[in-house]
Backbone bond lengths (Angstrom), bond angles and torsions (degrees), N, CA, C in turn:
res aa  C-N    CA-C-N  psi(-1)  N-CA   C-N-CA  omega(-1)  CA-C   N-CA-C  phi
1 X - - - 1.454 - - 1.518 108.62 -
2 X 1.603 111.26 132.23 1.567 107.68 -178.37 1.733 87.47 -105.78
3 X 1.626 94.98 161.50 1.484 110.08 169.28 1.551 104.79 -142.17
4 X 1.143 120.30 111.20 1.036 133.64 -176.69 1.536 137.90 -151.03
5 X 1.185 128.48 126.42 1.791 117.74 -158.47 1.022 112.52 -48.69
6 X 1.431 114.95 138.90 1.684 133.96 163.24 0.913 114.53 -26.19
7 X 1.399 125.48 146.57 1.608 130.74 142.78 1.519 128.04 -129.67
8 X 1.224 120.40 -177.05 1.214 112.17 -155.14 1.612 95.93 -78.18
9 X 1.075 121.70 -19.09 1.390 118.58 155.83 1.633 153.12 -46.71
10 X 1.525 86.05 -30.30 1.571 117.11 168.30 1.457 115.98 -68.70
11 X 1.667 126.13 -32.76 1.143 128.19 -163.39 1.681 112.29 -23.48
12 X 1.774 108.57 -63.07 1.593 110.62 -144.75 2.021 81.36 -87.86
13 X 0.769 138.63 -10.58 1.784 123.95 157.52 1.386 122.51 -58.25
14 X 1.852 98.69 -62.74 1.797 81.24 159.92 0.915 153.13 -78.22
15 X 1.815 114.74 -11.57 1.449 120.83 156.67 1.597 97.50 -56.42
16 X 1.381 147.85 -42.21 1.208 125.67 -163.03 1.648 125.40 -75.14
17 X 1.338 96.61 -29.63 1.469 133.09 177.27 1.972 96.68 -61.51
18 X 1.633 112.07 -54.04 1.463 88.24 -161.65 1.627 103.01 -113.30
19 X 1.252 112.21 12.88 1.518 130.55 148.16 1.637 108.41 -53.40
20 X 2.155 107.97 -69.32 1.518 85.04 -169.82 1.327 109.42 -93.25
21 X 0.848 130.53 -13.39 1.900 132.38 170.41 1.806 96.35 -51.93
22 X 0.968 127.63 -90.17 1.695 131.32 -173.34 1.971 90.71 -42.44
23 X 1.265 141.52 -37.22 1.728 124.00 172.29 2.112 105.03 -76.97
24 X 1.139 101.00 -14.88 1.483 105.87 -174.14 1.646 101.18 -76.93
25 X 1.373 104.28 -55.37 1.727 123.71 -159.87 1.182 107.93 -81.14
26 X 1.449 111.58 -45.19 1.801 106.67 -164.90 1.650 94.15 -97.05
27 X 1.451 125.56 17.97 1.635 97.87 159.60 1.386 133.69 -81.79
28 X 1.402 119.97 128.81 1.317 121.16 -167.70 1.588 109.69 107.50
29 X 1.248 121.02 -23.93 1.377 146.29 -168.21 1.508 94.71 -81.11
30 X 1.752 111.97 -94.25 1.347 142.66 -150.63 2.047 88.84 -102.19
31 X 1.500 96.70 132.23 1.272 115.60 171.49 1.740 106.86 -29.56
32 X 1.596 138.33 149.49 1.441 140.71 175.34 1.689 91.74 -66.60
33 X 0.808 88.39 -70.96 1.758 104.78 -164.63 1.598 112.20 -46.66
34 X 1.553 128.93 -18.87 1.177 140.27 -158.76 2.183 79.13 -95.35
35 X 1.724 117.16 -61.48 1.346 123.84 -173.10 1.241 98.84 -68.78
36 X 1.354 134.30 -69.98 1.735 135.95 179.88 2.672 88.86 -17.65
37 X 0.929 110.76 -24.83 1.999 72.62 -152.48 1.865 78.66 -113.28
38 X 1.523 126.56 6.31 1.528 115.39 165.72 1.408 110.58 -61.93
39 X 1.198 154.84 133.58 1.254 167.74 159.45 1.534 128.93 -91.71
40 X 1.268 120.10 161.45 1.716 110.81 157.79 1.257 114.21 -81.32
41 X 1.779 118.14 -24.93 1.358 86.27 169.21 1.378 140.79 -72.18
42 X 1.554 102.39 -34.63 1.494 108.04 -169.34 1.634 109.96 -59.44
43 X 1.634 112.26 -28.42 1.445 96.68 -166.05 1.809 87.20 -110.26
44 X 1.346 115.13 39.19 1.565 116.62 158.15 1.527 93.02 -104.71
45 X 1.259 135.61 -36.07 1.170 146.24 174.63 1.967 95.84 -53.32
46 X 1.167 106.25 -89.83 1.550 106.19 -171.00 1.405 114.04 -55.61
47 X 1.250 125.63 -12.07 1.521 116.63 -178.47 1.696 104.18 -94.21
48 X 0.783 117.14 -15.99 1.541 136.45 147.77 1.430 135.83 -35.47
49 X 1.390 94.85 -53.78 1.667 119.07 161.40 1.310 96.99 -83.35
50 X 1.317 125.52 -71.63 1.502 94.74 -169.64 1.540 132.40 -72.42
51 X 0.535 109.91 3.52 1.581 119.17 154.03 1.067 126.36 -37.41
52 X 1.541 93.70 -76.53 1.412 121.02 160.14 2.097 133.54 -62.87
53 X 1.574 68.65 6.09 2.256 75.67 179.10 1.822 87.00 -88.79
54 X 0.674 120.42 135.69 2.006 125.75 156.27 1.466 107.98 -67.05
55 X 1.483 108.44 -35.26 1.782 102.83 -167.93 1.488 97.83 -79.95
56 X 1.535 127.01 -2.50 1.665 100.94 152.09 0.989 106.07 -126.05
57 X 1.875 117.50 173.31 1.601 136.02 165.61 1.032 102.67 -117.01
58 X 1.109 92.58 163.34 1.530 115.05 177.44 1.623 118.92 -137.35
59 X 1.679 141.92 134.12 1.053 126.02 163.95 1.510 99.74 -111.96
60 X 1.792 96.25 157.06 1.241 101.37 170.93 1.798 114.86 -112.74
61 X 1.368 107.59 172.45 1.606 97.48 -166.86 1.946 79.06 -111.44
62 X 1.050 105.33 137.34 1.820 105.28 170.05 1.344 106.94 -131.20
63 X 1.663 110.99 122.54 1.390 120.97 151.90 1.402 126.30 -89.08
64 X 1.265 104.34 136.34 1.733 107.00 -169.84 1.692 105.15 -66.43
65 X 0.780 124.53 11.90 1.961 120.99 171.53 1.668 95.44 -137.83
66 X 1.122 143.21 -40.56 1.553 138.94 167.76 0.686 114.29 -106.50
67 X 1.318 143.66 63.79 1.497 162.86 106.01 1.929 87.41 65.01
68 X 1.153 120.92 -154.44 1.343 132.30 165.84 1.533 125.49 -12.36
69 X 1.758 124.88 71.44 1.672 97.04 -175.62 1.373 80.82 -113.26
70 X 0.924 165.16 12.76 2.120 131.27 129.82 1.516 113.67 -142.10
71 X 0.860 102.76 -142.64 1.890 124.86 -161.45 1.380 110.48 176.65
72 X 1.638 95.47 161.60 1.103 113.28 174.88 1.661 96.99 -139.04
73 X 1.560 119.08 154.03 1.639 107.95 176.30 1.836 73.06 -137.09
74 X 1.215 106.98 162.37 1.846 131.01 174.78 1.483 109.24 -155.53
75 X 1.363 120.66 -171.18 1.481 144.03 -171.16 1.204 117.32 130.75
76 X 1.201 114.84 -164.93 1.450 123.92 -169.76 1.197 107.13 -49.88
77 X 1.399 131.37 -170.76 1.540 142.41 160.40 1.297 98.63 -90.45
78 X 1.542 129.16 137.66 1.196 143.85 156.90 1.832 125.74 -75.02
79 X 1.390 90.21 -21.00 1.606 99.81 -167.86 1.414 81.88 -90.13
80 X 1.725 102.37 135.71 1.512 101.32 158.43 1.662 102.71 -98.18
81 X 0.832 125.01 19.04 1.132 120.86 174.01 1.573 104.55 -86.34
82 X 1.250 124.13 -49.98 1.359 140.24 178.16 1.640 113.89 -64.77
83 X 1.368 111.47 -33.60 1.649 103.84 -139.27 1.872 88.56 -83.29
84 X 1.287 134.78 12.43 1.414 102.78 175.77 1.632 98.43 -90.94
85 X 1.316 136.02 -14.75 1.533 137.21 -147.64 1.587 81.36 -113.48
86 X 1.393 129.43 -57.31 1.309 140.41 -176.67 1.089 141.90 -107.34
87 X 1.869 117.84 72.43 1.047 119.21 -157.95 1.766 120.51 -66.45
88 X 1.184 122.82 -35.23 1.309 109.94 176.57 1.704 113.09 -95.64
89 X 1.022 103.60 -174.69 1.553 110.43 174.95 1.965 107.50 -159.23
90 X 1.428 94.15 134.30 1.366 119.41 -170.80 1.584 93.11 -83.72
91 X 1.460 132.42 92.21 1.547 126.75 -176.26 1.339 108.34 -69.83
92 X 1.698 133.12 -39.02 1.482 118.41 -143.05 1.445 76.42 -155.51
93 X 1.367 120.25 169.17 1.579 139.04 145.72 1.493 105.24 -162.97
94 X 1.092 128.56 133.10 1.305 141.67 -170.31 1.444 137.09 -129.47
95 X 0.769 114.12 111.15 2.042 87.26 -163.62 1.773 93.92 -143.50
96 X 1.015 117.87 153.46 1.658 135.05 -161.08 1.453 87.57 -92.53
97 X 1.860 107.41 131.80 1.460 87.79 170.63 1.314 144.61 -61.75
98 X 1.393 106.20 -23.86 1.326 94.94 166.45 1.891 148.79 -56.59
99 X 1.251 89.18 7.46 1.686 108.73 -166.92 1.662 94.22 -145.95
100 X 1.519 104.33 31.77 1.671 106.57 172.08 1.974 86.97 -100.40
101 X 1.316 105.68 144.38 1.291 122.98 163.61 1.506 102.17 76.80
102 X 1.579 130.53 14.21 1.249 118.17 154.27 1.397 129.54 -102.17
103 X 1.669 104.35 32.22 1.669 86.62 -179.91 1.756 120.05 111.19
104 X 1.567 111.03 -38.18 1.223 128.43 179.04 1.833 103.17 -51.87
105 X 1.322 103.62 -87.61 1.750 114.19 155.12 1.481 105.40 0.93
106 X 1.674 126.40 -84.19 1.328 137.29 174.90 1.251 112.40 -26.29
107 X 1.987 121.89 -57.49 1.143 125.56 -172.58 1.638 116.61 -86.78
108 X 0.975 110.04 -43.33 1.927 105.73 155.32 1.642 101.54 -23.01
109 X 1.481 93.35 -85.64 1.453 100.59 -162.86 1.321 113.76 -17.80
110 X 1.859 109.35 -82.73 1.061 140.31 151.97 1.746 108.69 13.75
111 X 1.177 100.82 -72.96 1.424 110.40 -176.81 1.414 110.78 -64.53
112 X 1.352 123.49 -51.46 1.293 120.57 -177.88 1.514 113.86 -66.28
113 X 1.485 122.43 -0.86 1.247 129.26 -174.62 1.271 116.25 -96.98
114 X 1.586 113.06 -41.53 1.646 129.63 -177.65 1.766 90.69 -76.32
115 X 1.355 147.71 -50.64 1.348 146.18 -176.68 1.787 95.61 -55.80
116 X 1.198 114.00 -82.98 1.589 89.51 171.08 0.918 147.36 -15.77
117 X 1.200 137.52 -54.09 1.892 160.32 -121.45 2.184 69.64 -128.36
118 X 0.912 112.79 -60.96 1.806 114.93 -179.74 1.621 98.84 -36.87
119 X 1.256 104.25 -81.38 1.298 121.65 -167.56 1.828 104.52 -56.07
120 X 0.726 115.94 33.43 1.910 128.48 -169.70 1.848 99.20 37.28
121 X 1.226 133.72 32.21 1.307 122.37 178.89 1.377 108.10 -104.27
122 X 1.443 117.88 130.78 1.582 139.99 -139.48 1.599 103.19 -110.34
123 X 1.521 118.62 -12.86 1.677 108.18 -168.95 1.372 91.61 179.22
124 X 1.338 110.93 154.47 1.446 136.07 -166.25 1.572 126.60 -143.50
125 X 1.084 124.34 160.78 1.241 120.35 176.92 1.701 113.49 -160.93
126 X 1.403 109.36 160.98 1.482 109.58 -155.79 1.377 103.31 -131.05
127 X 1.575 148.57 -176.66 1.105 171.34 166.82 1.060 121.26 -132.26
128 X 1.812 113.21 110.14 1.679 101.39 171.90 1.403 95.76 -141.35
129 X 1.236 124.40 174.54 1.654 147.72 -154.11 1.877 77.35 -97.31
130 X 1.496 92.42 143.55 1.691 104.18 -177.51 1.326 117.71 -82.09
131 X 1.155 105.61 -26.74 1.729 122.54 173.54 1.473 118.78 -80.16
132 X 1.426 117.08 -13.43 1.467 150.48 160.43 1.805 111.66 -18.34
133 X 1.306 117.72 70.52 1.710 92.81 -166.76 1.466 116.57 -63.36
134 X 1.376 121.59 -8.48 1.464 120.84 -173.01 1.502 105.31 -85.13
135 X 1.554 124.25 5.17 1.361 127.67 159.43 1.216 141.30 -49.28
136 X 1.626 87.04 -17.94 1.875 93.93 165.35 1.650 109.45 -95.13
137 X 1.399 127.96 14.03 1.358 122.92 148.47 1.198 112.08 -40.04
138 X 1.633 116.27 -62.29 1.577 131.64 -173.53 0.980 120.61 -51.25
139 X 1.605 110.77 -46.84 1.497 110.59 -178.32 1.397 113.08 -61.88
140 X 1.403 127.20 -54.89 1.182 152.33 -170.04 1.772 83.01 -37.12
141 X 1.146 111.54 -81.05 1.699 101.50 163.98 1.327 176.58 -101.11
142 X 1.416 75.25 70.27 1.469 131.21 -175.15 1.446 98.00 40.31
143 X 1.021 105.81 63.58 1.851 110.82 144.83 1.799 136.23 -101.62
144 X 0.996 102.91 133.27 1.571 104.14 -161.90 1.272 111.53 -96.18
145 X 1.432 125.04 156.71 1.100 124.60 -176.65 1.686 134.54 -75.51
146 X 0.987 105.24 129.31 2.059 104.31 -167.65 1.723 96.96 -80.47
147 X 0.807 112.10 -80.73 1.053 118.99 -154.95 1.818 105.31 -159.62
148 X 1.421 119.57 149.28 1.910 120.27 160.27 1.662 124.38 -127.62
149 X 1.016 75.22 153.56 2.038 71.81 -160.27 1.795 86.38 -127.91
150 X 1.712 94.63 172.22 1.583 96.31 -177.59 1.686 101.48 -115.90
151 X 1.261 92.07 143.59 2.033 95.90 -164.43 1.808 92.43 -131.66
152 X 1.600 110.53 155.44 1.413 126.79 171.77 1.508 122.46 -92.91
153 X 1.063 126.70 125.62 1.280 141.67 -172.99 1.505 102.83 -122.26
154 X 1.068 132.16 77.42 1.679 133.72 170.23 1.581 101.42 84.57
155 X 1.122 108.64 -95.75 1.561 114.69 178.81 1.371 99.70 -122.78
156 X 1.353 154.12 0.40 0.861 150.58 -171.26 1.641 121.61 -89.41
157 X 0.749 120.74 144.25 1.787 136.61 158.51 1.499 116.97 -72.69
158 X 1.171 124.21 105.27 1.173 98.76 178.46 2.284 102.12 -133.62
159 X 1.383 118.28 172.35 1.265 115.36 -162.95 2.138 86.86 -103.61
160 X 1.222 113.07 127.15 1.969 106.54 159.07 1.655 89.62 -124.21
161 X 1.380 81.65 133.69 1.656 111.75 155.66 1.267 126.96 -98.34
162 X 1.360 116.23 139.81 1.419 121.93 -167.50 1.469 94.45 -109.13
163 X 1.767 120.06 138.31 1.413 131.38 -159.10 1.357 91.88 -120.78
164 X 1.152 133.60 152.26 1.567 131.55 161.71 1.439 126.69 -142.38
165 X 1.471 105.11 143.11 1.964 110.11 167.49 1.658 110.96 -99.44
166 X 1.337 112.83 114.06 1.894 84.36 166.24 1.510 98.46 -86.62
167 X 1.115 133.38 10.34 1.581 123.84 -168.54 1.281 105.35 -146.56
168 X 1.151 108.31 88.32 1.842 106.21 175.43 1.266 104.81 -65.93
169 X 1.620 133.00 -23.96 1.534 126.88 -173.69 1.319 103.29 -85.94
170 X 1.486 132.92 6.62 0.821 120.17 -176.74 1.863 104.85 -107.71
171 X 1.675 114.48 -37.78 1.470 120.74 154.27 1.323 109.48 -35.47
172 X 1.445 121.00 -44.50 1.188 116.25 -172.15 1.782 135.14 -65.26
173 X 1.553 87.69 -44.12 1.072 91.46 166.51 1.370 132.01 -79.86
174 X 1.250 113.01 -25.91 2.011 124.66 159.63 1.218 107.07 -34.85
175 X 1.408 117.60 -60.92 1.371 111.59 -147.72 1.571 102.62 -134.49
176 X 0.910 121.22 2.14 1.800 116.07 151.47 1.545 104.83 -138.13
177 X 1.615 103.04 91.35 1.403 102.60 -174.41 1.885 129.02 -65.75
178 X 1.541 83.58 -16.21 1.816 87.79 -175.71 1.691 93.74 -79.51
179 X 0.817 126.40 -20.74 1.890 122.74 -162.18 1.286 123.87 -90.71
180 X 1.836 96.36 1.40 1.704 87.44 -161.69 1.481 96.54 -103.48
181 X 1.374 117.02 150.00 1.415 144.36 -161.01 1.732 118.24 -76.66
């Protein structure tokens, strides 16, 4: 498995990647009819733009026979509510189920963790749907809970929780003991 930053080349993989992962994950979750009208194009369209934003990254996870099975996107914190305790924020991670629970997840992270700690940014925090079963990714490393607010998804109600690191050197050293600084 390679992990390595996006390019403008990657676009229509990770639109495909977080097209069927978000129809894989959020069924039963997020209204049919709200996932039934997500597409590759529209988010070949927005992954496009962001691509092209600098204020985020993105890594991709590449298998040498399935080309694209996840991502990760990061940047600043968006919440100003958050961003003095939590300067970065983990936006997206994605991974196809079939390459859920091998490790990929681990190395995303990973990556989005060593670019931080680079970029002198000390702690992070994430957003996921509460009903979310891949929420015990987070826990697993050892991230605690910020705060949950209630957000709209089509017509729906739904609960996101905000997860947090104040110490990425400290994630680091937990759980990739040779790497930590």
């Amino acid at each position: 498995m390679i992990i390595r930053k996006a390019t403008e080349y990657d676009v229509m993989g990770i639109a495909r990647v977080h097209v069927d992962s978000w129809k894989a994950t959020y069924k039963g979750i997020i209204f049919d009819d709200y996932l039934e009208k997500i597409s590759y194009e529209g988010r070949y369209d927005s992954w496009r733009k962001s691509l092209a934003d600098k204020s985020q990254n993105t890594y991709v996870a590449v298998d040498v026979y399935d080309g694209i099975v996840g991502f990760a996107s990061y940047g600043a914190n968006r919440s100003e509510k958050q961003r003095s305790r939590y300067q970065g924020e983990l936006y997206a991670i994605y991974i196809l189920n079939n390459y859920q629970q091998t490790g990929v997840g681990k190395d995303l992270l990973k990556a989005v963790v060593e670019n931080f700690l680079a970029d002198n940014i000390r702690s992070m925090s994430v957003w996921v749907l509460a009903n979310n079963p891949s929420r015990s990714f987070y826990e697993h490393f050892d991230a605690k809970v910020i705060e949950s607010i209630q957000i709209k998804r089509g017509e729906q109600d739904l609960e996101e929780i905000s997860y947090g690191w104040e110490d990425l050197n400290q994630l680091l050293s937990n759980h990739y003991p040779t790497l930590s600084t």
